[in-house]
C-alpha positions in Angstrom: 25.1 21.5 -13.6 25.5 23.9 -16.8 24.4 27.1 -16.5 22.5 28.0 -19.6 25.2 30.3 -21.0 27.4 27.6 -21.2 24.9 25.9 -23.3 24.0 28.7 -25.5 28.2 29.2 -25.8 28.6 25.3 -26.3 26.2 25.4 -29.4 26.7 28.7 -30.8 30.0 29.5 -29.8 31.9 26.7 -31.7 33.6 26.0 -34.6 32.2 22.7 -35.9 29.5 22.8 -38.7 26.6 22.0 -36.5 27.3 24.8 -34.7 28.5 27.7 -37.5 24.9 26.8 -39.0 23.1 27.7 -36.1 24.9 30.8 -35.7 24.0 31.7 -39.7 20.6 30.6 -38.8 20.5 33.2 -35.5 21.8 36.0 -37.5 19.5 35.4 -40.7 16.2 35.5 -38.1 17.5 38.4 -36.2 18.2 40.3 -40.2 14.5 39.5 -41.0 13.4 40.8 -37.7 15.1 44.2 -38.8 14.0 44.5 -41.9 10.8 44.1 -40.0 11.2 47.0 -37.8 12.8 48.9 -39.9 9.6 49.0 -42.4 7.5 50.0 -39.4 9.6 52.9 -38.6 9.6 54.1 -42.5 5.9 53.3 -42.3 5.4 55.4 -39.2 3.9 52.1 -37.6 6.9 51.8 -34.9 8.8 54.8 -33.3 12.7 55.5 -34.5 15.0 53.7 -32.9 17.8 51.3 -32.9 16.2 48.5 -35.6 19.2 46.2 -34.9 18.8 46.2 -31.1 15.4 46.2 -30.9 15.8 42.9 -33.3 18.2 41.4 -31.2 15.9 41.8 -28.2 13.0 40.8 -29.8 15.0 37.5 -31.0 15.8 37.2 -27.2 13.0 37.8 -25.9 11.1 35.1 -28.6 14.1 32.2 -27.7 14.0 33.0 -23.7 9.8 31.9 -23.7 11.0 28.8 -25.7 13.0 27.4 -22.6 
């Protein structure tokens, strides 16, 4: 039985087109997630931090509810 690591690596760790446009598509969400955060910080909305790892998380967090 996969693990689902191994199925995260399987699609977003190769090299064939499928999945280097899911990795694009991963890293373009998690960009507009910081761009997000980051306006909140400027804004005074959210509290300074990290806006890329708070984005990562966030993009985690979102995909983990989905399975």
């Amino acid at each position: 039985m996969k693990t689902l690591y191994q199925c995260y690596y399987h699609k977003f760790g190769g090299g064939e087109p499928r999945n280097m446009m899911c990795r694009e598509y991963v890293f373009e969400y998690i960009n507009m997630i910081e761009n997000i955060i980051k306006e909140g910080i400027e804004k005074g909305e959210l509290i300074d931090g990290d806006s890329s790892v708070i984005a990562s998380g966030i993009f985690g967090f979102t995909c983990s509810t989905m399975v």
